[in-house]
C-alpha positions in Angstrom: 0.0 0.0 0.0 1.5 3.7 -1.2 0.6 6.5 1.3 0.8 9.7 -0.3 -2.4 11.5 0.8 -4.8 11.1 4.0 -6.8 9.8 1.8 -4.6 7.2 0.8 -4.1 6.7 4.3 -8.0 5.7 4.8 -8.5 3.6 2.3 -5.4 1.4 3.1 -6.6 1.0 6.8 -10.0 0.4 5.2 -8.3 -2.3 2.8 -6.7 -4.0 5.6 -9.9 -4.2 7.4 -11.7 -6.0 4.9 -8.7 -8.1 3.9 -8.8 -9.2 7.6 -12.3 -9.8 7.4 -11.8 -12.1 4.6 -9.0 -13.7 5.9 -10.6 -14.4 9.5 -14.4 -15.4 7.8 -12.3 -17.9 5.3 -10.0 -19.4 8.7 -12.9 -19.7 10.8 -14.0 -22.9 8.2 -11.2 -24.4 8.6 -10.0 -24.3 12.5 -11.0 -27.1 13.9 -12.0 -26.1 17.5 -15.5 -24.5 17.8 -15.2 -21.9 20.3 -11.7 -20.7 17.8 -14.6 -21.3 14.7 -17.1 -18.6 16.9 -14.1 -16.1 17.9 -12.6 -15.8 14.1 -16.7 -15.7 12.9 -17.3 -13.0 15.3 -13.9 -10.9 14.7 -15.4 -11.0 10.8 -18.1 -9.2 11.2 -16.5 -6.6 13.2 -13.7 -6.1 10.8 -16.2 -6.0 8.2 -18.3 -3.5 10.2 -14.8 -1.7 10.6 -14.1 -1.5 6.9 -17.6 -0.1 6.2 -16.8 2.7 9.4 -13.6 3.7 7.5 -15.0 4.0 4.1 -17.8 5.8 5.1 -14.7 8.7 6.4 -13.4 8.4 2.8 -16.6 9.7 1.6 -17.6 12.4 4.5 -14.2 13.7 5.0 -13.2 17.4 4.5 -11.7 17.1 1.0 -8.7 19.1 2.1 -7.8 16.5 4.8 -8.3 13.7 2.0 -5.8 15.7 -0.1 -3.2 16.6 2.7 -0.2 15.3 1.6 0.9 12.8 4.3 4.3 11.7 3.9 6.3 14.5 5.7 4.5 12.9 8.6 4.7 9.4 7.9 7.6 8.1 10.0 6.1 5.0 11.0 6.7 1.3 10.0 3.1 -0.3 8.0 0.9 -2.3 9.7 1.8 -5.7 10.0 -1.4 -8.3 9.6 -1.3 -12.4 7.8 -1.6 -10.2 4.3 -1.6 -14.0 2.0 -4.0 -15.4 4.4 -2.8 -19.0 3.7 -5.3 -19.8 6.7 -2.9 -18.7 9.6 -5.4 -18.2 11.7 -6.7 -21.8 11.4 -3.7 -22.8 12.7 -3.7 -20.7 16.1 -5.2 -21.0 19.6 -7.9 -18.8 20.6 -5.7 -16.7 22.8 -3.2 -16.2 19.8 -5.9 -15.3 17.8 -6.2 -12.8 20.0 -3.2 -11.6 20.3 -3.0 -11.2 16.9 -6.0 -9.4 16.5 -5.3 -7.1 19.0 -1.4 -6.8 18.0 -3.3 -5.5 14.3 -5.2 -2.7 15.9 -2.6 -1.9 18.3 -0.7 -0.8 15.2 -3.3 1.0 13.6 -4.0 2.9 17.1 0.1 4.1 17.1 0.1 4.8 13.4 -2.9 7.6 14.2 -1.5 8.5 17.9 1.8 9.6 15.4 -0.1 11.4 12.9 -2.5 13.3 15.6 0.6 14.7 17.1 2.4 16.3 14.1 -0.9 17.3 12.1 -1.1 20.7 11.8 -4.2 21.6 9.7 -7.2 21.5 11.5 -9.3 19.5 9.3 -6.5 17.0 9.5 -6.0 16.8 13.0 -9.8 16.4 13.3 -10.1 13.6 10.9 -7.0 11.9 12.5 -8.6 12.1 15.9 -11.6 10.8 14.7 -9.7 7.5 13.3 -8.0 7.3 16.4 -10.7 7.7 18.7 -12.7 4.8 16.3 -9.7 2.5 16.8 -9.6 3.1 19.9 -12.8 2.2 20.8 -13.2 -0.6 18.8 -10.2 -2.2 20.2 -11.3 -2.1 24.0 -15.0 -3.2 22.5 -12.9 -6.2 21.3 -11.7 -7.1 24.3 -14.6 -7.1 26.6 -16.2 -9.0 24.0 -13.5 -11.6 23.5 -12.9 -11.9 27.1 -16.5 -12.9 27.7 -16.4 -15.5 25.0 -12.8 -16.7 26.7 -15.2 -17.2 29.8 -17.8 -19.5 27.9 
Protein backbone atom coordinates (compact mmCIF):
# COMPACT_ATOMS: atom_id res chain seq x y z
CA UNK A 1 0.00 0.00 0.00
CA UNK A 2 1.51 3.68 -1.15
CA UNK A 3 0.62 6.52 1.30
CA UNK A 4 0.84 9.70 -0.26
CA UNK A 5 -2.39 11.49 0.83
CA UNK A 6 -4.80 11.10 4.05
CA UNK A 7 -6.81 9.80 1.77
CA UNK A 8 -4.60 7.16 0.80
CA UNK A 9 -4.08 6.70 4.34
CA UNK A 10 -7.98 5.72 4.83
CA UNK A 11 -8.46 3.61 2.27
CA UNK A 12 -5.40 1.43 3.12
CA UNK A 13 -6.64 1.02 6.79
CA UNK A 14 -10.02 0.36 5.23
CA UNK A 15 -8.31 -2.32 2.79
CA UNK A 16 -6.68 -4.05 5.60
CA UNK A 17 -9.92 -4.20 7.35
CA UNK A 18 -11.67 -6.05 4.86
CA UNK A 19 -8.66 -8.12 3.89
CA UNK A 20 -8.83 -9.24 7.60
CA UNK A 21 -12.27 -9.83 7.38
CA UNK A 22 -11.79 -12.13 4.63
CA UNK A 23 -8.99 -13.70 5.85
CA UNK A 24 -10.57 -14.37 9.48
CA UNK A 25 -14.42 -15.45 7.78
CA UNK A 26 -12.27 -17.91 5.30
CA UNK A 27 -10.01 -19.37 8.66
CA UNK A 28 -12.87 -19.68 10.77
CA UNK A 29 -13.98 -22.94 8.25
CA UNK A 30 -11.17 -24.39 8.62
CA UNK A 31 -10.01 -24.30 12.48
CA UNK A 32 -11.02 -27.14 13.95
CA UNK A 33 -12.05 -26.05 17.52
CA UNK A 34 -15.49 -24.51 17.77
CA UNK A 35 -15.23 -21.93 20.35
CA UNK A 36 -11.72 -20.73 17.75
CA UNK A 37 -14.63 -21.29 14.69
CA UNK A 38 -17.08 -18.64 16.89
CA UNK A 39 -14.11 -16.12 17.86
CA UNK A 40 -12.57 -15.85 14.06
CA UNK A 41 -16.74 -15.72 12.85
CA UNK A 42 -17.34 -12.99 15.26
CA UNK A 43 -13.89 -10.87 14.75
CA UNK A 44 -15.36 -11.03 10.82
CA UNK A 45 -18.11 -9.23 11.25
CA UNK A 46 -16.54 -6.63 13.22
CA UNK A 47 -13.70 -6.08 10.82
CA UNK A 48 -16.15 -5.96 8.15
CA UNK A 49 -18.29 -3.55 10.17
CA UNK A 50 -14.81 -1.73 10.62
CA UNK A 51 -14.08 -1.51 6.94
CA UNK A 52 -17.62 -0.13 6.22
CA UNK A 53 -16.75 2.66 9.37
CA UNK A 54 -13.60 3.68 7.52
CA UNK A 55 -15.04 3.96 4.10
CA UNK A 56 -17.85 5.77 5.12
CA UNK A 57 -14.68 8.72 6.41
CA UNK A 58 -13.40 8.42 2.81
CA UNK A 59 -16.63 9.73 1.61
CA UNK A 60 -17.55 12.44 4.48
CA UNK A 61 -14.23 13.71 4.99
CA UNK A 62 -13.18 17.35 4.49
CA UNK A 63 -11.73 17.06 1.04
CA UNK A 64 -8.69 19.08 2.12
CA UNK A 65 -7.82 16.51 4.76
CA UNK A 66 -8.29 13.66 2.04
CA UNK A 67 -5.80 15.69 -0.09
CA UNK A 68 -3.17 16.55 2.65
CA UNK A 69 -0.24 15.33 1.63
CA UNK A 70 0.92 12.80 4.30
CA UNK A 71 4.29 11.67 3.86
CA UNK A 72 6.34 14.53 5.68
CA UNK A 73 4.55 12.93 8.63
CA UNK A 74 4.69 9.43 7.85
CA UNK A 75 7.59 8.05 9.96
CA UNK A 76 6.11 4.95 10.97
CA UNK A 77 6.71 1.26 9.98
CA UNK A 78 3.09 -0.27 8.04
CA UNK A 79 0.90 -2.31 9.73
CA UNK A 80 1.79 -5.66 9.96
CA UNK A 81 -1.40 -8.30 9.56
CA UNK A 82 -1.28 -12.39 7.78
CA UNK A 83 -1.57 -10.23 4.34
CA UNK A 84 -1.55 -13.97 2.02
CA UNK A 85 -3.99 -15.38 4.38
CA UNK A 86 -2.81 -19.04 3.68
CA UNK A 87 -5.32 -19.79 6.68
CA UNK A 88 -2.86 -18.65 9.55
CA UNK A 89 -5.43 -18.19 11.73
CA UNK A 90 -6.72 -21.79 11.38
CA UNK A 91 -3.72 -22.83 12.71
CA UNK A 92 -3.68 -20.70 16.10
CA UNK A 93 -5.17 -21.03 19.55
CA UNK A 94 -7.85 -18.80 20.57
CA UNK A 95 -5.69 -16.73 22.77
CA UNK A 96 -3.16 -16.16 19.78
CA UNK A 97 -5.92 -15.32 17.81
CA UNK A 98 -6.23 -12.80 20.04
CA UNK A 99 -3.23 -11.64 20.31
CA UNK A 100 -2.99 -11.18 16.93
CA UNK A 101 -6.05 -9.36 16.47
CA UNK A 102 -5.26 -7.13 18.99
CA UNK A 103 -1.43 -6.83 18.03
CA UNK A 104 -3.34 -5.51 14.30
CA UNK A 105 -5.15 -2.70 15.85
CA UNK A 106 -2.56 -1.88 18.33
CA UNK A 107 -0.70 -0.84 15.24
CA UNK A 108 -3.30 0.99 13.60
CA UNK A 109 -3.98 2.92 17.08
CA UNK A 110 0.15 4.13 17.11
CA UNK A 111 0.07 4.82 13.37
CA UNK A 112 -2.86 7.58 14.24
CA UNK A 113 -1.48 8.51 17.86
CA UNK A 114 1.81 9.59 15.41
CA UNK A 115 -0.10 11.36 12.86
CA UNK A 116 -2.51 13.27 15.60
CA UNK A 117 0.63 14.66 17.09
CA UNK A 118 2.42 16.27 14.14
CA UNK A 119 -0.88 17.33 12.12
CA UNK A 120 -1.14 20.67 11.84
CA UNK A 121 -4.23 21.59 9.73
CA UNK A 122 -7.25 21.48 11.52
CA UNK A 123 -9.25 19.50 9.32
CA UNK A 124 -6.46 16.97 9.48
CA UNK A 125 -6.04 16.83 13.04
CA UNK A 126 -9.81 16.37 13.32
CA UNK A 127 -10.06 13.60 10.90
CA UNK A 128 -7.03 11.88 12.50
CA UNK A 129 -8.65 12.14 15.92
CA UNK A 130 -11.63 10.76 14.71
CA UNK A 131 -9.70 7.49 13.34
CA UNK A 132 -7.99 7.28 16.37
CA UNK A 133 -10.73 7.74 18.72
CA UNK A 134 -12.69 4.84 16.35
CA UNK A 135 -9.65 2.48 16.81
CA UNK A 136 -9.58 3.12 19.89
CA UNK A 137 -12.81 2.24 20.81
CA UNK A 138 -13.22 -0.58 18.81
CA UNK A 139 -10.20 -2.19 20.22
CA UNK A 140 -11.31 -2.14 23.98
CA UNK A 141 -15.04 -3.17 22.49
CA UNK A 142 -12.91 -6.23 21.26
CA UNK A 143 -11.66 -7.07 24.35
CA UNK A 144 -14.57 -7.08 26.60
CA UNK A 145 -16.17 -9.04 23.95
CA UNK A 146 -13.53 -11.58 23.51
CA UNK A 147 -12.86 -11.94 27.10
CA UNK A 148 -16.52 -12.91 27.65
CA UNK A 149 -16.41 -15.47 25.01
CA UNK A 150 -12.83 -16.71 26.69
CA UNK A 151 -15.23 -17.24 29.82
CA UNK A 152 -17.79 -19.46 27.91
Amino acid sequence: MEVRTFGDLIDGTRQLHEHLASCLAHCATAHEEERAQMLLNYLAAHEAEMQRVVARFEQQADTKALKTYVYDYLEHKPIRTHRTCDAPYAELSFDDICHEIFDFHEQAISLYRSLAGKAEIPETKELVDALLDLEEHEAMRLVRQTGRMKDV
